[in-house]
Backbone and ligand atoms as CSV (ligand in chain L), in Angstrom:
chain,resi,resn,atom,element,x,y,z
A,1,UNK,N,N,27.115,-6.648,33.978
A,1,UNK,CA,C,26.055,-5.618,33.990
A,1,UNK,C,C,26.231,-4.675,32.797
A,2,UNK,N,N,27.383,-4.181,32.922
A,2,UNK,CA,C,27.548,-3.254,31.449
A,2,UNK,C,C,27.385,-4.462,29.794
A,3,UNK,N,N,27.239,-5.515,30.271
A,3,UNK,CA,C,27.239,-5.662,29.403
A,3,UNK,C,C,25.384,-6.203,28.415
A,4,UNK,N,N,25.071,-6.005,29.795
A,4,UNK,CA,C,23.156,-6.070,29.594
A,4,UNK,C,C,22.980,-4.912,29.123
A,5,UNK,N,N,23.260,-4.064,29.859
A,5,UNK,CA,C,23.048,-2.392,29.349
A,5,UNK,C,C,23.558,-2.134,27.710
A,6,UNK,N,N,24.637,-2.665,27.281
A,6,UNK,CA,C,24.519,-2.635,25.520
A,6,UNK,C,C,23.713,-3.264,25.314
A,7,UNK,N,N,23.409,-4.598,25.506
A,7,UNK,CA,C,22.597,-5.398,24.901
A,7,UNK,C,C,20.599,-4.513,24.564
A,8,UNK,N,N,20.913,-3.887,25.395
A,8,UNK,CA,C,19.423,-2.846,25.893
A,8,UNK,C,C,19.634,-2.045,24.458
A,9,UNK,N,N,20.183,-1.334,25.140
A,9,UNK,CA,C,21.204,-0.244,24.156
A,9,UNK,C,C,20.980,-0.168,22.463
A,10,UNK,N,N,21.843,-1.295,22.380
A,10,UNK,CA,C,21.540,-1.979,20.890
A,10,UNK,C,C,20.320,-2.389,20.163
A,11,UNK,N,N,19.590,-2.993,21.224
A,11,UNK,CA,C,18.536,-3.555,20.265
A,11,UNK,C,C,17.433,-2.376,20.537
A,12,UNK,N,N,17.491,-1.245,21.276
A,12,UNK,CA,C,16.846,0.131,21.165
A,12,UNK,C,C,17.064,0.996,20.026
A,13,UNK,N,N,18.447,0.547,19.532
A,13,UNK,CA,C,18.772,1.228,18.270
A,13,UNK,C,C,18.498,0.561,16.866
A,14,UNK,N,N,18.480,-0.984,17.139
A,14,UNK,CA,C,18.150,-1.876,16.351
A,14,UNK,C,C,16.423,-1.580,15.837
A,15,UNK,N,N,15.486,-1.604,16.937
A,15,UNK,CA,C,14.559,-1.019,16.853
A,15,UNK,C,C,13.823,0.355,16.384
A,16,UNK,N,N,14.749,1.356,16.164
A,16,UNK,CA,C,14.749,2.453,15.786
A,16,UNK,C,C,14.938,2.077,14.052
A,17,UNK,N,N,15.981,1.915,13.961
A,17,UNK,CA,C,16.903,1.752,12.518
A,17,UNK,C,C,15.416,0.830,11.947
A,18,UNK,N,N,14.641,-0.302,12.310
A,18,UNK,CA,C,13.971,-0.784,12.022
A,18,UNK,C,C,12.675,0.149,11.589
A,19,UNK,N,N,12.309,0.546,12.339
A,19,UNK,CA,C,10.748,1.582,12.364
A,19,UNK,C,C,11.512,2.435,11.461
A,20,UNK,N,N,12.314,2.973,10.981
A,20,UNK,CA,C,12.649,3.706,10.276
A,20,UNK,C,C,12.526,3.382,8.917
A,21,UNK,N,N,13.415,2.000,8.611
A,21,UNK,CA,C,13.209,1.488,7.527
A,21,UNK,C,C,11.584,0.962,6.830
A,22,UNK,N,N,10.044,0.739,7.844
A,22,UNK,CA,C,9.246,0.588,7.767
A,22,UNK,C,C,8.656,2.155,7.170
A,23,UNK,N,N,8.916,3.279,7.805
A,23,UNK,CA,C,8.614,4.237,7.757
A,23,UNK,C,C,8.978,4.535,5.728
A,24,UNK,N,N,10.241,4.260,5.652
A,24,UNK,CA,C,10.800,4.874,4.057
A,24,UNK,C,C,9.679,3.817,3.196
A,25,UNK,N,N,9.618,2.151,3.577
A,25,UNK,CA,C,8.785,1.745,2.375
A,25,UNK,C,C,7.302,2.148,2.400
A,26,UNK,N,N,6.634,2.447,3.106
A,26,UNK,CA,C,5.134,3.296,3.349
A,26,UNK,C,C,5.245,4.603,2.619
A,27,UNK,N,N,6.691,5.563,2.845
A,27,UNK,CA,C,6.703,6.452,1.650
A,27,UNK,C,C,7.041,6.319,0.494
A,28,UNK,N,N,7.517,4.994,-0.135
A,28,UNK,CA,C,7.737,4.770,-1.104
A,28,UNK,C,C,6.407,4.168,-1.669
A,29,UNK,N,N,5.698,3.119,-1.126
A,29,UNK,CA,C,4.657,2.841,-1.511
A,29,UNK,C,C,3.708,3.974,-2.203
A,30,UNK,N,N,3.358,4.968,-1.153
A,30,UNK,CA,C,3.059,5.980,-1.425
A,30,UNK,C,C,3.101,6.972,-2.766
A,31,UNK,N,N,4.327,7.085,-2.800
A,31,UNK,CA,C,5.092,7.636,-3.674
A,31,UNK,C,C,4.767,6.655,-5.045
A,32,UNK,N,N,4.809,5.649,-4.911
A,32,UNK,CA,C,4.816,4.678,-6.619
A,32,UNK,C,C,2.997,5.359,-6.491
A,33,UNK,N,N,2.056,5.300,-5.588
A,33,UNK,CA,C,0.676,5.271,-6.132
A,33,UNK,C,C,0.181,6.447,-6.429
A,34,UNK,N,N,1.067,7.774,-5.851
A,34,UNK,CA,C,0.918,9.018,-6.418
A,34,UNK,C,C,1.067,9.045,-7.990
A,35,UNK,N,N,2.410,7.537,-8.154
A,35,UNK,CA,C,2.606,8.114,-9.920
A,35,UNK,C,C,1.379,6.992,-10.876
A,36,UNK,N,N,0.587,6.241,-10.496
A,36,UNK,CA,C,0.224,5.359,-10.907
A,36,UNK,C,C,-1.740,5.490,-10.885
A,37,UNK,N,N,-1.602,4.583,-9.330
A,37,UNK,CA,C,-3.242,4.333,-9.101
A,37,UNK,C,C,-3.394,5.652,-9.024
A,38,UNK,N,N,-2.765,6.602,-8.357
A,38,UNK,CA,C,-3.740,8.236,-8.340
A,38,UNK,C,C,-4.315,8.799,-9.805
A,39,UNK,N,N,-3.844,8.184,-10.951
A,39,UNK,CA,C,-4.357,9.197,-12.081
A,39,UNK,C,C,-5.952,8.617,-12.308
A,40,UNK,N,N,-6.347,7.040,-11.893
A,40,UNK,CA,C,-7.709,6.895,-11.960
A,40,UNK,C,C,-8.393,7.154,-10.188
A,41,UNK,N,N,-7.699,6.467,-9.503
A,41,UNK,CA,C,-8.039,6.175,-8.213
A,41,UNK,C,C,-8.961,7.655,-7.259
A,42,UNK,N,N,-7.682,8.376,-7.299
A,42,UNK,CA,C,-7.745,9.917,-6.915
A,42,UNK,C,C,-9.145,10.542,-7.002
A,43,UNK,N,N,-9.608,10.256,-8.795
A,43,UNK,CA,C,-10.581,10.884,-8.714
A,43,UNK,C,C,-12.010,10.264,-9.221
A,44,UNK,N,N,-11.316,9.068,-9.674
A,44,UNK,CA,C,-12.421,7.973,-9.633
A,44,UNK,C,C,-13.082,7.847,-11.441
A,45,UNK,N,N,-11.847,8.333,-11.792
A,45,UNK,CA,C,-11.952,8.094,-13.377
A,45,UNK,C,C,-12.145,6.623,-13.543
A,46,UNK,N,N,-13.325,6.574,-15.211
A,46,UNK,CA,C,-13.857,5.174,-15.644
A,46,UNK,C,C,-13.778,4.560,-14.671
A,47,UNK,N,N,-14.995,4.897,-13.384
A,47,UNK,CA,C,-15.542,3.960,-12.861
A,47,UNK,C,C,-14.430,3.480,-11.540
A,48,UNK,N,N,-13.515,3.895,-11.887
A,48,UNK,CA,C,-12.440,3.401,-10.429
A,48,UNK,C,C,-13.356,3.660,-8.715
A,49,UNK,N,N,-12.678,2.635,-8.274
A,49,UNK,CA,C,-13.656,3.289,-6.652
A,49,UNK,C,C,-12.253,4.406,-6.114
A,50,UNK,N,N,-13.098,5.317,-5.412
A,50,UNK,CA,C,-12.371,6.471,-4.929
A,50,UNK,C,C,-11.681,6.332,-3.596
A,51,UNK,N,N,-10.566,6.602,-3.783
A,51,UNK,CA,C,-9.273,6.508,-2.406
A,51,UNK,C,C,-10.104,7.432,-1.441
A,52,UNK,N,N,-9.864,6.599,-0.259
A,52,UNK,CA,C,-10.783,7.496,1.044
A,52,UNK,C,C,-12.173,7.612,0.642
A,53,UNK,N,N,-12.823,7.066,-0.382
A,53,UNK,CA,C,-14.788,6.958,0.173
A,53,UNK,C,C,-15.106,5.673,0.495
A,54,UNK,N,N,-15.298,5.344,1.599
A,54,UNK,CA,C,-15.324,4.033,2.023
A,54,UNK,C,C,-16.197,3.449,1.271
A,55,UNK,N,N,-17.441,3.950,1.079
A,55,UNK,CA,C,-18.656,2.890,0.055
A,55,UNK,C,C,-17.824,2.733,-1.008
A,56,UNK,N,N,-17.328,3.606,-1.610
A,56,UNK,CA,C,-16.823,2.716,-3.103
A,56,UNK,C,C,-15.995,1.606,-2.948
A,57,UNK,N,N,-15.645,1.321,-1.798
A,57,UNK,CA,C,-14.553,-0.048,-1.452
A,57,UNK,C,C,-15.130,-0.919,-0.712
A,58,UNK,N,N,-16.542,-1.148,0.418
A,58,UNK,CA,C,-17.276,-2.252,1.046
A,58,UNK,C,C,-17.337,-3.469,0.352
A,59,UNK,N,N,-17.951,-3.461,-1.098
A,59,UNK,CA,C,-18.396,-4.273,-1.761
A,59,UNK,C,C,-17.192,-5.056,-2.218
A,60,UNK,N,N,-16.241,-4.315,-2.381
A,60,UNK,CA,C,-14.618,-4.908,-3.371
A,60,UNK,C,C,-14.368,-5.547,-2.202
A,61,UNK,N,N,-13.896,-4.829,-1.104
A,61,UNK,CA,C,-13.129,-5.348,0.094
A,61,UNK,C,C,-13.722,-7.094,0.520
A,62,UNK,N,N,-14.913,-7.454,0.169
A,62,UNK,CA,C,-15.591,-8.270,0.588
A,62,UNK,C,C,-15.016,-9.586,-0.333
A,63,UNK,N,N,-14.416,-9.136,-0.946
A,63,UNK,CA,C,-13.598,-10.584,-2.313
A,63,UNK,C,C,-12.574,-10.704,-1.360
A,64,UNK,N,N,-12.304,-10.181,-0.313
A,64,UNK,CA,C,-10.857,-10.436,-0.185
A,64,UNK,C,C,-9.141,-9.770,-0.225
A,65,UNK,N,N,-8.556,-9.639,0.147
A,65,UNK,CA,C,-6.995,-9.255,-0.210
A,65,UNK,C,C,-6.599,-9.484,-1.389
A,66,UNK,N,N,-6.692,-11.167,-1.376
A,66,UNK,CA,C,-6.133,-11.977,-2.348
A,66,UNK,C,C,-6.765,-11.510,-3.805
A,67,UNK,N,N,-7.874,-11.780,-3.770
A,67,UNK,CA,C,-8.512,-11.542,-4.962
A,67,UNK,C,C,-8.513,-10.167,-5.588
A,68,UNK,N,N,-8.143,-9.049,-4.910
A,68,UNK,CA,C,-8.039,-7.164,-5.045
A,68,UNK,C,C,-7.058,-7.565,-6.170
A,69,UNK,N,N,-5.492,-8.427,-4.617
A,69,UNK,CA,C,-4.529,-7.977,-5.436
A,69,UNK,C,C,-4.506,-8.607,-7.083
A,70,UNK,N,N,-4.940,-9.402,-7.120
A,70,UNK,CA,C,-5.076,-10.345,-8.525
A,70,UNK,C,C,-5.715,-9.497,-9.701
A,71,UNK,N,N,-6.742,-8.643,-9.012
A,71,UNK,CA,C,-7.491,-7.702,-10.139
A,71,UNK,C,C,-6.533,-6.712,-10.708
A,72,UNK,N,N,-5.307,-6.301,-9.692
A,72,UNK,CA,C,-4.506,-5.109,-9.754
A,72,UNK,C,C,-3.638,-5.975,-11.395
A,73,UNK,N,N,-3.145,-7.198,-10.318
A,73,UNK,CA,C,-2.288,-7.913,-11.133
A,73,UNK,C,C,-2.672,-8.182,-12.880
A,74,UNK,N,N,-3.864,-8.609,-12.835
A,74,UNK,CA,C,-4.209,-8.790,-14.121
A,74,UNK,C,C,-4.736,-7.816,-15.044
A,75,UNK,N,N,-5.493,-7.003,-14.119
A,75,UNK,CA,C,-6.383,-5.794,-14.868
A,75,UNK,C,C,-8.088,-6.141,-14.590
A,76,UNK,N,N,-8.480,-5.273,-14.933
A,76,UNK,CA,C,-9.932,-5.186,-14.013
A,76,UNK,C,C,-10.786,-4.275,-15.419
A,77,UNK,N,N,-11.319,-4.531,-16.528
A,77,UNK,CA,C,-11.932,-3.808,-17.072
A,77,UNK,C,C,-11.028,-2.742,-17.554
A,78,UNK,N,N,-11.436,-1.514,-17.130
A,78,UNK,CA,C,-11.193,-0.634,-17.371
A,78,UNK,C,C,-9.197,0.124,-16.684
A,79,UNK,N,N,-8.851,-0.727,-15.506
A,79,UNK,CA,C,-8.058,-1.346,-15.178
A,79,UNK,C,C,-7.137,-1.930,-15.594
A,80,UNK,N,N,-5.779,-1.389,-16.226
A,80,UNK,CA,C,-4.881,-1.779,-17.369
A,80,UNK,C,C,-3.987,-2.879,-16.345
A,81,UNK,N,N,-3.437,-4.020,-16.887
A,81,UNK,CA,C,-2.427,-4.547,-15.741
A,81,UNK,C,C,-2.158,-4.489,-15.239
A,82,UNK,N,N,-1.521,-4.712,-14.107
A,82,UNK,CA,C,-0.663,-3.909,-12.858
A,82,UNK,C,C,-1.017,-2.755,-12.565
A,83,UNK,N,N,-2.412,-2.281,-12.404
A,83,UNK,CA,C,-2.169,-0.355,-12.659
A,83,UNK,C,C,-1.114,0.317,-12.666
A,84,UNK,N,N,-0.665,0.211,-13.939
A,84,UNK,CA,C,-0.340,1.259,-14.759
A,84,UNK,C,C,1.448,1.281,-13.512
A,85,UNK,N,N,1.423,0.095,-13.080
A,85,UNK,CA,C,3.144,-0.221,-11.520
A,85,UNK,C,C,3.770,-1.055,-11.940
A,86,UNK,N,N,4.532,-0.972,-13.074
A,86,UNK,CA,C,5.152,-2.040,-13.866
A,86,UNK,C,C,6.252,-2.455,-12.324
A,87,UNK,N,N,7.150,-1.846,-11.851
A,87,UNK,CA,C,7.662,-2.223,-10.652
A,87,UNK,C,C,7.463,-2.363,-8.938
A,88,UNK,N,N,6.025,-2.318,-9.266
A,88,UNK,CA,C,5.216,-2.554,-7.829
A,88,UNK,C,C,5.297,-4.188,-7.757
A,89,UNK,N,N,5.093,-4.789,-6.045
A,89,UNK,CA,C,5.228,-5.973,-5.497
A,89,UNK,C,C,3.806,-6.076,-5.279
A,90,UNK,N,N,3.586,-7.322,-5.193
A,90,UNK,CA,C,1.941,-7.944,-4.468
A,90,UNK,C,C,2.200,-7.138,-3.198
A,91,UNK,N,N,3.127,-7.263,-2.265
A,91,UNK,CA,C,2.828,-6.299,-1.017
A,91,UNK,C,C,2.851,-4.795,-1.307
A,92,UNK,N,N,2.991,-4.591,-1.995
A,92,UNK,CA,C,3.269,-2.873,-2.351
A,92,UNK,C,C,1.550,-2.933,-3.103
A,93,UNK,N,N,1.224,-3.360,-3.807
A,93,UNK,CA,C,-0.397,-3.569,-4.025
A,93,UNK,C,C,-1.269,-3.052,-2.846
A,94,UNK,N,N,-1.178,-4.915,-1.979
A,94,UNK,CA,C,-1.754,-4.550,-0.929
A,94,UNK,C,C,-1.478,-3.247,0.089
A,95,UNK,N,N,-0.410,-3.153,0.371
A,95,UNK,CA,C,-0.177,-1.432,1.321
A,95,UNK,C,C,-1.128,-0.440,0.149
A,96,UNK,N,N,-0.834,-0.416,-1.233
A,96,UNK,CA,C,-2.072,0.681,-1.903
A,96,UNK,C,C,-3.376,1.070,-1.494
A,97,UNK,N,N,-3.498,-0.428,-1.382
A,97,UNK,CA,C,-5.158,-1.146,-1.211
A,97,UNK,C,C,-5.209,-0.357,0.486
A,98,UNK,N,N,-4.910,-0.812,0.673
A,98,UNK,CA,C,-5.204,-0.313,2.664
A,98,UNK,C,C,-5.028,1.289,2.499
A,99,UNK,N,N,-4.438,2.106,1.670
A,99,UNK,CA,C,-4.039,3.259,1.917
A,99,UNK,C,C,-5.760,3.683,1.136
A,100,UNK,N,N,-5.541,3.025,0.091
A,100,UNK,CA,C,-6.457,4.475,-0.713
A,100,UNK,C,C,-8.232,4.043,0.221
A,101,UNK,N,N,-8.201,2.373,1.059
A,101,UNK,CA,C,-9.627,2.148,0.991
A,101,UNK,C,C,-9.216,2.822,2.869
A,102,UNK,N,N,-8.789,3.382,3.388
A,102,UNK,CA,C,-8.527,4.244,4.431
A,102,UNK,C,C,-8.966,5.646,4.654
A,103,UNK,N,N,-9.831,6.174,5.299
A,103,UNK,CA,C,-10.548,7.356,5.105
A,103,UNK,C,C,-9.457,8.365,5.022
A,104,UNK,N,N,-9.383,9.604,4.155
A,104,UNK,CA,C,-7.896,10.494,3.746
A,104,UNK,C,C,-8.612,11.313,5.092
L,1,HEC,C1,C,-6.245,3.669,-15.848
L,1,HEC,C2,C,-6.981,3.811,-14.609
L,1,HEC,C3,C,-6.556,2.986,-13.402
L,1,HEC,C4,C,-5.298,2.875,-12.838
L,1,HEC,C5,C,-3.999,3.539,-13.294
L,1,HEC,C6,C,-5.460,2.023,-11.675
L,1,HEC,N1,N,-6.756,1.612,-11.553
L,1,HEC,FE1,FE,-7.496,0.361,-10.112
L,1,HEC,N2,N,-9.330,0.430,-11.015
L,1,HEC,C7,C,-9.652,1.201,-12.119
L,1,HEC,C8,C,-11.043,0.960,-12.477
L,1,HEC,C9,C,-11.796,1.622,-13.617
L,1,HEC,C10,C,-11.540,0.019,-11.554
L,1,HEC,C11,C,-12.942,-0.595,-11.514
L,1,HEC,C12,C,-12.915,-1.830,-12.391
L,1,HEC,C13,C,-14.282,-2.499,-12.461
L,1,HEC,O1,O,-14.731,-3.009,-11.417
L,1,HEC,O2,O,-14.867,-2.514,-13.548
L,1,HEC,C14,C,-10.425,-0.297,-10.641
L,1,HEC,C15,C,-10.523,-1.187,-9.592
L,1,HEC,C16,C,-9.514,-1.422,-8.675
L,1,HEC,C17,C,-9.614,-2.320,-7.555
L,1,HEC,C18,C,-10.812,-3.193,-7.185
L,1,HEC,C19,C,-10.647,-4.520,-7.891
L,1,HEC,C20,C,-11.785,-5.476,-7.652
L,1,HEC,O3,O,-11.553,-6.698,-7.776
L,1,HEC,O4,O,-12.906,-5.036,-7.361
L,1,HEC,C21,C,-8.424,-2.281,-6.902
L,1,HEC,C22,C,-8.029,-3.067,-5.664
L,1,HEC,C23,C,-7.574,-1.359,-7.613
L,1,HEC,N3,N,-8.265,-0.853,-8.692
L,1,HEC,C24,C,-6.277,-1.048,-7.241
L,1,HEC,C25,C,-5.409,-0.289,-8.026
L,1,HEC,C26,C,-4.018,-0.077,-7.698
L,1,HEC,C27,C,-3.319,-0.617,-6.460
L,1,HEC,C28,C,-3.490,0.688,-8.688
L,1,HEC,C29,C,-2.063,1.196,-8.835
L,1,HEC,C30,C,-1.010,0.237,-8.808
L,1,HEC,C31,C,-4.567,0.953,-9.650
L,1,HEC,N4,N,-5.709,0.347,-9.200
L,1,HEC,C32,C,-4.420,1.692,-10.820
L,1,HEC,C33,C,-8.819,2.051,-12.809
L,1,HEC,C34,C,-7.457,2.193,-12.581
């Protein structure tokens, strides 16, 4: 019996330590798009669609995940490579993508 009760125990803490670690890369994500996508995104410089106005993102969103992240990846017009995240991941993209097309 005591030994179900660690087993509880543990993976309650296991679970914690986990959500935690989810919690730091969402602020890190964060944190890279404050230094990056926010200097067009934010305010919707040359044409960027604007973080939190949903119409400026319906039409994009409709290509897809895949295809966003590829625009990020390659550049998009006005859209320099990677925006401007020389050490951002395709998933660190996508978490951008969900954050900025998310009503603030
Ligand atoms: C120098 C300004 C600039 C920066 C920095 C920038 N963007 Fe953009 N972004 C734009 C512009 C302008 C467009 C619209 C391009 C077009 O459709 O002509 C755009 C479009 C997009 C789109 C839509 C692509 C599509 O296929 O319709 C996504 C997604 C996007 N940006 C994500 C990001 C992310 C993520 C970052 C940060 C890593 C970022 N952008 C950084 C200017 C920027």
């Amino acid at each position: 019996m005591k030994k179900l009760v660690n087993i509880v125990f543990l993976s309650a803490v296991a679970g914690m330590a986990f959500t935690g670690l989810a919690q730091a890369a969402d602020d890190a994500v964060i944190e890279k798009y404050n230094k990056t996508c926010a200097a067009c995104h934010a305010t919707g410089a040359a044409g960027a669609p604007k973080t939190g106005v949903e119409a400026d993102w319906t039409a994009r969103m409709e290509k897809g995940m895949d295809t966003l992240v590829a625009s990020v990846t390659d550049g998009l017009n006005a859209m320099p490579p990677k925006g401007m995240c020389y050490d951002c991941s395709a998933e660190d993209y996508q978490a951008m993508i969900e954050y900025m097309v998310a009503p603030q």
